[in-house]
FIKOLZA-1660 file (N, C-alpha, C; in steps of 0.1 Angstrom, whole numbers, plus 5000, padded with zeros to 4 digits):
% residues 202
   i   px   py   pz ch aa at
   1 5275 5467 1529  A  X  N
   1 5289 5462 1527  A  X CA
   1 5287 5451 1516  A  X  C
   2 5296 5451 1505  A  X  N
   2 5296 5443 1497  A  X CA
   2 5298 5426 1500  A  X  C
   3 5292 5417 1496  A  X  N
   3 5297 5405 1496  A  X CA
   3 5300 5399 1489  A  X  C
   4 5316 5395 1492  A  X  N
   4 5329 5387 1489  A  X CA
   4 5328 5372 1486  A  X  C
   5 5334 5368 1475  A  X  N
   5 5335 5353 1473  A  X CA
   5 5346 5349 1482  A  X  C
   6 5347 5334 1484  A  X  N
   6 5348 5332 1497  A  X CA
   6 5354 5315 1491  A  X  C
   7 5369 5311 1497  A  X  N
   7 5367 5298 1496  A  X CA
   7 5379 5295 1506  A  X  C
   8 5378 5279 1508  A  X  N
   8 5388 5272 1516  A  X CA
   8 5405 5277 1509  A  X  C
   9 5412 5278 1517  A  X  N
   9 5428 5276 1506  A  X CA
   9 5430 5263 1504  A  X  C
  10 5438 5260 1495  A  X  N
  10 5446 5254 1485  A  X CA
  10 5463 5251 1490  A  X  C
  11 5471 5238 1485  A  X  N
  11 5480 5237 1490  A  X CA
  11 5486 5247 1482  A  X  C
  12 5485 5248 1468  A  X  N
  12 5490 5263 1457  A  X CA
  12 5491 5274 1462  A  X  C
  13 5483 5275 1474  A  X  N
  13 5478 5294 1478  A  X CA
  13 5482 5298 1485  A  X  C
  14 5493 5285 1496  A  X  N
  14 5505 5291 1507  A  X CA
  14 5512 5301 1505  A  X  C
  15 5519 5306 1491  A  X  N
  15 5527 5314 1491  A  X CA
  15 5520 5327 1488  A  X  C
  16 5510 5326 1480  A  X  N
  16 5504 5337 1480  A  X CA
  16 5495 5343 1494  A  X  C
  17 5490 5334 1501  A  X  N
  17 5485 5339 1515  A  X CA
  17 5495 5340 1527  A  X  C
  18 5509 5336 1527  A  X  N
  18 5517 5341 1529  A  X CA
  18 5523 5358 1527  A  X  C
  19 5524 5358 1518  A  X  N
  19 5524 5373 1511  A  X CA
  19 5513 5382 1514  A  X  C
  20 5502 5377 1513  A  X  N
  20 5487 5385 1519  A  X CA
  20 5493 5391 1532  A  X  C
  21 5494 5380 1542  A  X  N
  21 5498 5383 1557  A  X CA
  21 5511 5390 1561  A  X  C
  22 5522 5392 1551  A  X  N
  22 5530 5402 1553  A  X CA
  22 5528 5410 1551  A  X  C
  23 5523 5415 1542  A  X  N
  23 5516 5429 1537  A  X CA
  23 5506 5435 1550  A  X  C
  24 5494 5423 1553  A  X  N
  24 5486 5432 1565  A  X CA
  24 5490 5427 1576  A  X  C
  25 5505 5431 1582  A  X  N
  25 5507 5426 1595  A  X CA
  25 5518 5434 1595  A  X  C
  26 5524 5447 1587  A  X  N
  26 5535 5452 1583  A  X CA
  26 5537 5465 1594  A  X  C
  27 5526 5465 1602  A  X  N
  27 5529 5476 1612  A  X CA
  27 5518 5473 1624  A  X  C
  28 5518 5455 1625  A  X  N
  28 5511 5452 1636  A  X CA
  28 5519 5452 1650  A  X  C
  29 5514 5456 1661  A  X  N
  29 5524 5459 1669  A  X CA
  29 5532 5450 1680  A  X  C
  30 5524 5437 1676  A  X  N
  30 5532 5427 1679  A  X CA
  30 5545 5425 1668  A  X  C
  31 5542 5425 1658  A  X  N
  31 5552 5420 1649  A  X CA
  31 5563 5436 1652  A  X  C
  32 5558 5447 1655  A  X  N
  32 5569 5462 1656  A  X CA
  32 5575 5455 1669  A  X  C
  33 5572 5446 1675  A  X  N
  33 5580 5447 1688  A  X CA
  33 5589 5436 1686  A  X  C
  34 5591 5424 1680  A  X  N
  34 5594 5415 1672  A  X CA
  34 5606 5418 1663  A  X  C
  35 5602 5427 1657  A  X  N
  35 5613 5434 1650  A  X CA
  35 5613 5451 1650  A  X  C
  36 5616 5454 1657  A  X  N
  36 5614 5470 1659  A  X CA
  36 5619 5476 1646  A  X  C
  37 5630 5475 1637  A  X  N
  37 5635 5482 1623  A  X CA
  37 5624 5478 1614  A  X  C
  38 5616 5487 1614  A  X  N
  38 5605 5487 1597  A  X CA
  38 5610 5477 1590  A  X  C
  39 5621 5481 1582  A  X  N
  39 5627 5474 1572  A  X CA
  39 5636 5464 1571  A  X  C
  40 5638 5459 1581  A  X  N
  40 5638 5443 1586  A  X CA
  40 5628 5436 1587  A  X  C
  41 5618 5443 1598  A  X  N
  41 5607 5438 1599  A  X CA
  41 5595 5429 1582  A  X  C
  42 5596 5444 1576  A  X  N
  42 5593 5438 1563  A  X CA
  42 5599 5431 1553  A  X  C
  43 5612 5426 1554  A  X  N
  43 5619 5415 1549  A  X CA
  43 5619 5400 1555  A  X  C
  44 5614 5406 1568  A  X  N
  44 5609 5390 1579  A  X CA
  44 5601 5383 1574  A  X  C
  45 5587 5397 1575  A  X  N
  45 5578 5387 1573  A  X CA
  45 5571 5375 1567  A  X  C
  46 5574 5380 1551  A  X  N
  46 5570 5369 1541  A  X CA
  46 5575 5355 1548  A  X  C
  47 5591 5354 1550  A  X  N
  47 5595 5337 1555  A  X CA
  47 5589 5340 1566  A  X  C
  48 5586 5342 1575  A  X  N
  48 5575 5341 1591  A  X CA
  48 5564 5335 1587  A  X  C
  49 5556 5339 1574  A  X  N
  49 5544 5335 1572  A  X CA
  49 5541 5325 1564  A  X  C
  50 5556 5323 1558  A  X  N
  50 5557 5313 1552  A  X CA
  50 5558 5294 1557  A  X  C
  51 5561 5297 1571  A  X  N
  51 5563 5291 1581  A  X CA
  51 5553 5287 1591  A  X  C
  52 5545 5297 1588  A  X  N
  52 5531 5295 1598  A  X CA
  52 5524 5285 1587  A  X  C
  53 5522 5288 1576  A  X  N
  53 5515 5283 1564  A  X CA
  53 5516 5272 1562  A  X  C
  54 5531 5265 1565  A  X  N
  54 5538 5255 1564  A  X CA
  54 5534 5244 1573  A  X  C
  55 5531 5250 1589  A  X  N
  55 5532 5240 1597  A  X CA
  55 5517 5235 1598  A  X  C
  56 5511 5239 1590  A  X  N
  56 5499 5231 1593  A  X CA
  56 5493 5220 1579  A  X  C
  57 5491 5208 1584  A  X  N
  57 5490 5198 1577  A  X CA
  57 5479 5203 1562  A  X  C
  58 5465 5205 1569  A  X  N
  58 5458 5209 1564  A  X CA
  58 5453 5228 1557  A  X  C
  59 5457 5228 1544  A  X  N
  59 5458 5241 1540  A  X CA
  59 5438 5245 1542  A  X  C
  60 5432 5237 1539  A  X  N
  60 5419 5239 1542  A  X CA
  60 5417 5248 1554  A  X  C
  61 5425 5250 1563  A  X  N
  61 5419 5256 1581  A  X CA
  61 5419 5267 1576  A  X  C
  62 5424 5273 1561  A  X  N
  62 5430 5289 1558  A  X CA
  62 5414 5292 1554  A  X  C
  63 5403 5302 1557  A  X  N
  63 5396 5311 1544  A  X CA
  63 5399 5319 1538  A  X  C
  64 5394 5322 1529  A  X  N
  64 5403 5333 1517  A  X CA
  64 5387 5341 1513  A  X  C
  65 5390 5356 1514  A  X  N
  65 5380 5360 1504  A  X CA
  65 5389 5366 1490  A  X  C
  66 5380 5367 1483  A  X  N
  66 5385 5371 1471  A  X CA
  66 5382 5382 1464  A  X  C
  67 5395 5390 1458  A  X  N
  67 5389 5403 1449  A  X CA
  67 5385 5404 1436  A  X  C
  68 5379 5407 1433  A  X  N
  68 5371 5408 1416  A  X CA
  68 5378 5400 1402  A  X  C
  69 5395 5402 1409  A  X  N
  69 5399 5396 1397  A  X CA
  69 5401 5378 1401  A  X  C
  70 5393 5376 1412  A  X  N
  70 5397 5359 1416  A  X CA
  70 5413 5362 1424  A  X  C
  71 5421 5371 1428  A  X  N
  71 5433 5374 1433  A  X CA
  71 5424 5372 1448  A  X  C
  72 5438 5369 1460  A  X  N
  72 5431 5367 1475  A  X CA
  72 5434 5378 1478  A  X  C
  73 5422 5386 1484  A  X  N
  73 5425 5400 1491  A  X CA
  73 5423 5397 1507  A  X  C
  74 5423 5388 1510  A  X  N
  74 5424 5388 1526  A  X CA
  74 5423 5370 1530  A  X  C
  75 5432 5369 1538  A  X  N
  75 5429 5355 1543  A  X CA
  75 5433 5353 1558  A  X  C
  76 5421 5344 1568  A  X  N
  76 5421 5340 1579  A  X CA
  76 5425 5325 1585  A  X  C
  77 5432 5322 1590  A  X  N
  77 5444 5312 1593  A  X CA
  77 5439 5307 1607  A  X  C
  78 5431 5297 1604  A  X  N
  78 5424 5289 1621  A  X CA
  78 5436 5274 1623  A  X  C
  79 5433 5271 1633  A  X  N
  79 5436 5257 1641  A  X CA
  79 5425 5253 1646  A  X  C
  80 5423 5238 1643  A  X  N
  80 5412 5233 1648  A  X CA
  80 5408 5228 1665  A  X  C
  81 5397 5226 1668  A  X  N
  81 5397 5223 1682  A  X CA
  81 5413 5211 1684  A  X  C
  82 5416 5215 1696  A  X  N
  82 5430 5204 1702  A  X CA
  82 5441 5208 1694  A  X  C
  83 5441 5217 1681  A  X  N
  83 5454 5218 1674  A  X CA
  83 5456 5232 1677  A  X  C
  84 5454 5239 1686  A  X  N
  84 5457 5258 1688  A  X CA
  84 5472 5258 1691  A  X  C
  85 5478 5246 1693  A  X  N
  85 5494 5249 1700  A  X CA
  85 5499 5241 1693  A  X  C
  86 5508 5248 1681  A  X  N
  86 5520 5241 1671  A  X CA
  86 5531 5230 1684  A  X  C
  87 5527 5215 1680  A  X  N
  87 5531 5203 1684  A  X CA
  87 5545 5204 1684  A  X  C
  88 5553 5199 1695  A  X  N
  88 5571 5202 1694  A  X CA
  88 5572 5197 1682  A  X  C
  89 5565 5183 1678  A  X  N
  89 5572 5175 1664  A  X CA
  89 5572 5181 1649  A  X  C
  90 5564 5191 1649  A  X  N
  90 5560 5204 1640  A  X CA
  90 5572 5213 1644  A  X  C
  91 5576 5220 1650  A  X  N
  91 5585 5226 1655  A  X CA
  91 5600 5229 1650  A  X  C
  92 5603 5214 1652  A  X  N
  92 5618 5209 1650  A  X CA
  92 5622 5208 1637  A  X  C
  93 5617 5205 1630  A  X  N
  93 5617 5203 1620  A  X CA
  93 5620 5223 1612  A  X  C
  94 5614 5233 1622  A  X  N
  94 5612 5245 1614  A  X CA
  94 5621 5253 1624  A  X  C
  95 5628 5246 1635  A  X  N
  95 5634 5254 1637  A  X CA
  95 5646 5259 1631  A  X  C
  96 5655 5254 1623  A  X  N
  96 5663 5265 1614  A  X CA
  96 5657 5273 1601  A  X  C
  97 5642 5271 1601  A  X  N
  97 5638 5284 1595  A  X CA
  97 5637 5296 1605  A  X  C
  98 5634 5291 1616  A  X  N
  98 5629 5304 1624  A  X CA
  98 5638 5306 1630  A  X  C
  99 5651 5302 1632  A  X  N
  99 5666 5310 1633  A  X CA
  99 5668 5319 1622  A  X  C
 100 5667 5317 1612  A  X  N
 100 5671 5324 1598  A  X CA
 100 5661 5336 1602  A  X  C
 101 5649 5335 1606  A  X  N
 101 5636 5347 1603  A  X CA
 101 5640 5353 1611  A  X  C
 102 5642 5348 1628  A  X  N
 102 5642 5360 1638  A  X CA
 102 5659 5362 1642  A  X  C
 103 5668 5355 1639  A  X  N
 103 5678 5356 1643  A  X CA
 103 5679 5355 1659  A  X  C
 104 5687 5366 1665  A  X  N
 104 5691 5368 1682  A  X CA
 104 5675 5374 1681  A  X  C
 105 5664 5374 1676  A  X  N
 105 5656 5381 1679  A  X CA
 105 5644 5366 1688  A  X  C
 106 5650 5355 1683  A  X  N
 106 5641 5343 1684  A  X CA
 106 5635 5339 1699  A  X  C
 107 5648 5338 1705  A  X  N
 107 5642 5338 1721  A  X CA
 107 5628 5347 1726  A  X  C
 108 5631 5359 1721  A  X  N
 108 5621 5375 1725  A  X CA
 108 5607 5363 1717  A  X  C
 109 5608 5359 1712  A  X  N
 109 5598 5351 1700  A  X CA
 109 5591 5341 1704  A  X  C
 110 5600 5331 1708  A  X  N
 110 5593 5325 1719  A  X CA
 110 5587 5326 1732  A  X  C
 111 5598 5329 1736  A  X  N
 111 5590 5338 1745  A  X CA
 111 5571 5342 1752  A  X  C
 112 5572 5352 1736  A  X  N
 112 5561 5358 1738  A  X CA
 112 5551 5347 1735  A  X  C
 113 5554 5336 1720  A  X  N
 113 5542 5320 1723  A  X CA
 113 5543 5317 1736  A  X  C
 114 5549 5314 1744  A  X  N
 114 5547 5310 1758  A  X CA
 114 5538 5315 1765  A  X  C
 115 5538 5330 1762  A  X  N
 115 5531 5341 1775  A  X CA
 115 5515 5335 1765  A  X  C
 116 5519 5338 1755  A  X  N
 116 5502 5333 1746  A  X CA
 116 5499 5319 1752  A  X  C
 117 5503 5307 1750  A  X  N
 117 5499 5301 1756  A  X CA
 117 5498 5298 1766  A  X  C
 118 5501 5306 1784  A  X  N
 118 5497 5303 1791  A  X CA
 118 5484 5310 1791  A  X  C
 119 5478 5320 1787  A  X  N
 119 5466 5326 1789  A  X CA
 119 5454 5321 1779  A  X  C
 120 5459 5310 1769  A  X  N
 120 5450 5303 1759  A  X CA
 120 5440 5294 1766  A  X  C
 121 5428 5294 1762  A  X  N
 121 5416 5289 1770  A  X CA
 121 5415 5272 1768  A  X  C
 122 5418 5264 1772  A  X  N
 122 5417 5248 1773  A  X CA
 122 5400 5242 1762  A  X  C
 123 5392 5250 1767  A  X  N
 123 5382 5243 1762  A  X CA
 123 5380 5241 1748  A  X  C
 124 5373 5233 1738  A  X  N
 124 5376 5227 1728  A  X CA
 124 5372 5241 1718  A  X  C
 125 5381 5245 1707  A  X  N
 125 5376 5257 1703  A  X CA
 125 5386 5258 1690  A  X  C
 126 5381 5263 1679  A  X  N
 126 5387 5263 1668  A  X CA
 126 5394 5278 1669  A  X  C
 127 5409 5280 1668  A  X  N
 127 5417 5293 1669  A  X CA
 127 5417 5299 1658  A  X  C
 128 5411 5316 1657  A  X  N
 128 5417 5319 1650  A  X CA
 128 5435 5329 1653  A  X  C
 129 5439 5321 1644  A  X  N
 129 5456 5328 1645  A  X CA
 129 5461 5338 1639  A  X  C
 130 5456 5339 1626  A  X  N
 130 5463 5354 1621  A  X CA
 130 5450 5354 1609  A  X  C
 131 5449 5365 1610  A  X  N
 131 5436 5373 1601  A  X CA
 131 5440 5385 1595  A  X  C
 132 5444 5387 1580  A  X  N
 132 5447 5400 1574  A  X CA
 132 5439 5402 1559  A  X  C
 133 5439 5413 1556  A  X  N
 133 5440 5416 1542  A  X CA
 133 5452 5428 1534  A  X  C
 134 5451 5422 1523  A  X  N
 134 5463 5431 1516  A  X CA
 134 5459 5450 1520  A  X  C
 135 5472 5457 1519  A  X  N
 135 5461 5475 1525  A  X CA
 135 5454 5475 1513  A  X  C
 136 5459 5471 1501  A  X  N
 136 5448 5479 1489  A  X CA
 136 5438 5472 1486  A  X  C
 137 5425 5464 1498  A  X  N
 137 5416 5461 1495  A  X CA
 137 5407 5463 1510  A  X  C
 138 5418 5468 1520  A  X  N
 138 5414 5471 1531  A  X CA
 138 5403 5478 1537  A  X  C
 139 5388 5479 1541  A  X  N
 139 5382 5488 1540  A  X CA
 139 5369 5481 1532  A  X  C
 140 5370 5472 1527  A  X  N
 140 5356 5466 1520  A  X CA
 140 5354 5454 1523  A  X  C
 141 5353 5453 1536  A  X  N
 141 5350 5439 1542  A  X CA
 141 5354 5425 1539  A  X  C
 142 5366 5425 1531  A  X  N
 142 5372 5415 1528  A  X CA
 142 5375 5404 1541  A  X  C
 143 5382 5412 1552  A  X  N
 143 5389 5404 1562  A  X CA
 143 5377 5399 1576  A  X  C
 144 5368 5402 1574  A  X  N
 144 5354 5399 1581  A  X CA
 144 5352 5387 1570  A  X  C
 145 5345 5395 1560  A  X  N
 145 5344 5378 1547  A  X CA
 145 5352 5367 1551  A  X  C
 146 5363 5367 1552  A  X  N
 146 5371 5352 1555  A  X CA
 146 5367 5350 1567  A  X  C
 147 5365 5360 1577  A  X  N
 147 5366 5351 1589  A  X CA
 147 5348 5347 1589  A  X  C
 148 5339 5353 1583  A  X  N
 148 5327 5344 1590  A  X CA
 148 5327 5334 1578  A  X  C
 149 5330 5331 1569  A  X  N
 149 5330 5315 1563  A  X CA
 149 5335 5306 1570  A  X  C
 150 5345 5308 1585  A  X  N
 150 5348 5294 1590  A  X CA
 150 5332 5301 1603  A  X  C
 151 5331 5312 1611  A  X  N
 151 5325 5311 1618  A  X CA
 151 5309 5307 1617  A  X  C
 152 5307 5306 1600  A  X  N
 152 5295 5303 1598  A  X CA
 152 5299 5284 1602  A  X  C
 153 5304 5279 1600  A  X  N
 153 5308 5261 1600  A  X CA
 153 5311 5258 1616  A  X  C
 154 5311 5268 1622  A  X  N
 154 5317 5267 1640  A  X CA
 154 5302 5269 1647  A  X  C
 155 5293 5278 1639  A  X  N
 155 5279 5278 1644  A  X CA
 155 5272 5268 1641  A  X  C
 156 5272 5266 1631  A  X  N
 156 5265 5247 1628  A  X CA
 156 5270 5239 1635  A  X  C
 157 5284 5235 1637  A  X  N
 157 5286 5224 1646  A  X CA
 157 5289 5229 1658  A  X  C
 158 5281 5241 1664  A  X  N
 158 5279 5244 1673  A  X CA
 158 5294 5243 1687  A  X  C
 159 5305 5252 1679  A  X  N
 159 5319 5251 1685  A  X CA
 159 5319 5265 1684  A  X  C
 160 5328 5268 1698  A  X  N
 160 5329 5281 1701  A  X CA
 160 5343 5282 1695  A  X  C
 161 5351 5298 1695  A  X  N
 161 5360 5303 1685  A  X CA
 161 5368 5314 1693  A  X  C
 162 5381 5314 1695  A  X  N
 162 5392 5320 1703  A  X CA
 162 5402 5331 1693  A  X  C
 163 5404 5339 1701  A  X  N
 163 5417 5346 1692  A  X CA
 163 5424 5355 1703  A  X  C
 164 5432 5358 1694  A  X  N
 164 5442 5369 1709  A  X CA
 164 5443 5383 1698  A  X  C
 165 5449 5394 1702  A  X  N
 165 5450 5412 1694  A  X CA
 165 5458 5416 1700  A  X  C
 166 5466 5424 1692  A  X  N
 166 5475 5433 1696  A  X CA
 166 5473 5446 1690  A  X  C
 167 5459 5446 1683  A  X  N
 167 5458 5458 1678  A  X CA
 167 5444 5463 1684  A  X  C
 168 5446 5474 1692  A  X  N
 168 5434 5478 1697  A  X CA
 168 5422 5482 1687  A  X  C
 169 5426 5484 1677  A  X  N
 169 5414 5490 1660  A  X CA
 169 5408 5478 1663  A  X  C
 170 5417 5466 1662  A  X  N
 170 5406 5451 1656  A  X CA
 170 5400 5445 1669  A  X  C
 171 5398 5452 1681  A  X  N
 171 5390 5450 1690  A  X CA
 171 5370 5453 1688  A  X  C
 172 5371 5463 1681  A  X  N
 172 5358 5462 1677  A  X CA
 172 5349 5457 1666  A  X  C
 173 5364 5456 1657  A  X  N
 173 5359 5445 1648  A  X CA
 173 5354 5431 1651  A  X  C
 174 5362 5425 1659  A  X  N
 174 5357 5410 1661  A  X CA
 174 5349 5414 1676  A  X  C
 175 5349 5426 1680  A  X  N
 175 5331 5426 1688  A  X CA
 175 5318 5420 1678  A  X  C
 176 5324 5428 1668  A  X  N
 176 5308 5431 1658  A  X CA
 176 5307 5420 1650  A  X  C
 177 5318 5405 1649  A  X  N
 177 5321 5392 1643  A  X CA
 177 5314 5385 1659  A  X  C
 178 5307 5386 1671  A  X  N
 178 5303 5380 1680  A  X CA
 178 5312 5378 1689  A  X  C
 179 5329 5380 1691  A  X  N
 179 5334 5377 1703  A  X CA
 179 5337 5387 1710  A  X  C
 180 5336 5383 1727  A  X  N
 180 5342 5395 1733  A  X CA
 180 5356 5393 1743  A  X  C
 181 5357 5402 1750  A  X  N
 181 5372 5404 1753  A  X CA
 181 5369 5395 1767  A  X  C
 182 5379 5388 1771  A  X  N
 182 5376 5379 1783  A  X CA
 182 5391 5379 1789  A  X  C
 183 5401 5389 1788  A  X  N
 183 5414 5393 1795  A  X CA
 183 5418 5398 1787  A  X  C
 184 5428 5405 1790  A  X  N
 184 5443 5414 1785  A  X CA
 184 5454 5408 1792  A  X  C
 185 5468 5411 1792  A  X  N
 185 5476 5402 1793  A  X CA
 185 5487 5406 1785  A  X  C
 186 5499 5417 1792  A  X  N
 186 5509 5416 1783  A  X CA
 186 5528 5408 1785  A  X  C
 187 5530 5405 1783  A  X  N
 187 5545 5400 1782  A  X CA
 187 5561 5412 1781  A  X  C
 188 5563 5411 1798  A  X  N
 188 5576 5421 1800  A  X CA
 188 5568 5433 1791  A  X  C
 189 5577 5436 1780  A  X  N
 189 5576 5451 1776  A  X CA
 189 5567 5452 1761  A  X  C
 190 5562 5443 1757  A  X  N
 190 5554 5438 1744  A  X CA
 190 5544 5447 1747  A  X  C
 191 5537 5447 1733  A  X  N
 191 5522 5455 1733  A  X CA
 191 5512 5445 1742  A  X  C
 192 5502 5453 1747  A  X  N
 192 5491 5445 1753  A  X CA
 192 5480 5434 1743  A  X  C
 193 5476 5430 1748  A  X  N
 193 5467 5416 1743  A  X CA
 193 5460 5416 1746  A  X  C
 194 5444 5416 1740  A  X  N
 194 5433 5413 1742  A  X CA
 194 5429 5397 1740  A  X  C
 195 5424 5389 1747  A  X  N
 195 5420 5378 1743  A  X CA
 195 5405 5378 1742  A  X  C
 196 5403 5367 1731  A  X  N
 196 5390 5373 1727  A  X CA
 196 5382 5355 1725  A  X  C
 197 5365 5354 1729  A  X  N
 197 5359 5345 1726  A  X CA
 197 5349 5343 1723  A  X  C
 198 5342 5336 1714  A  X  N
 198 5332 5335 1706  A  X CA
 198 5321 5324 1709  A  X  C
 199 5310 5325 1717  A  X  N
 199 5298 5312 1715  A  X CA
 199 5295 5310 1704  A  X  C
 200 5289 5296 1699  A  X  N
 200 5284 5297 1690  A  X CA
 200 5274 5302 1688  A  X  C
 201 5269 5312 1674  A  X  N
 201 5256 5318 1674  A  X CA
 201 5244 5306 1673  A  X  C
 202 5231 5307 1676  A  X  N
 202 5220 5298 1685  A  X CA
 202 5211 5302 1676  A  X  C
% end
């Protein structure tokens, strides 16, 4: 497998790794249940991710690997230990964007964060939240590249690493990234959930 350059994001790179994550999350099956019409769904996304991008102080928690032309072909979106759950005071402030994104759809939206975080693991752990690559770089290890540049910094400081799936494909992937499945868990009529956790490598 080829290896990818690799760096922290940039406050500049929001909108572009916003756009990354709409593109590879355009038939993930949380987001198909979220918005069941394809083509709503894919007019959602970009402001959804634009929004995620937003609420976190620090654009650094993003990795980015990069494609040949220095363009981001994939980028992985953590919270650090104690920050996995967007703070109400973060929130409020976004909630009339996220009326605008989900419409009558928002409740179903919340919702489903709820069900995510009652099954989120307490102990101190850096999250990963949303992990994609664009489709036309999909397939050459781009979206592994971003995520072991933070998991390489979680093994030195010796902190373990959380995530949740709704896509049963990326279950084996982040087997073969060191975490394994430690519940499932789905919400009313949503796709199922894998929760997933990572020791630090020793």
């Amino acid at each position: 497998m080829a290896r990818h350059p690799t760096r922290a994001a940039r406050l500049a790179d929001r909108s572009a790794v916003a756009a990354v994550l709409a593109s590879a999350f355009g038939n993930d099956p949380a987001m198909a249940w979220l918005w069941p019409d394809a083509a709503r769904r894919h007019r959602r996304l970009p402001g959804f991710f634009r929004i995620i991008t937003a609420t976190d102080a620090d654009p650094a928690h993003c990795d980015l690997s990069l494609a040949a032309d220095g363009s981001i072909a994939a980028a992985a979106v953590w919270r650090p230990p104690g920050g996995w759950d967007t703070p109400t005071a973060a929130m409020i402030p976004a909630l009339p964007a996220l009326l605008g994104c989900f419409g009558t759809a928002l409740p179903r939206a919340l919702g489903l964060q709820s069900a995510m975080a009652a099954h989120h693991p307490r102990a101190p752990h850096w999250y990963l939240q949303y992990a994609g690559c664009t489709p036309a770089q999909q397939g050459r290890g781009h979206g592994g590249a971003a995520i072991r540049a933070r998991l390489a910094r979680c093994d030195a400081q010796g902190l373990p690493c959380a995530l949740e799936t709704a896509t049963p494909a990326n279950v084996g992937l982040y087997q073969s990234l060191g975490f394994r499945v430690t519940e499932t868990f789905r919400h009313h009529d949503a796709p199922m959930f894998w929760a997933m956790w990572r020791e630090p490598a020793r």
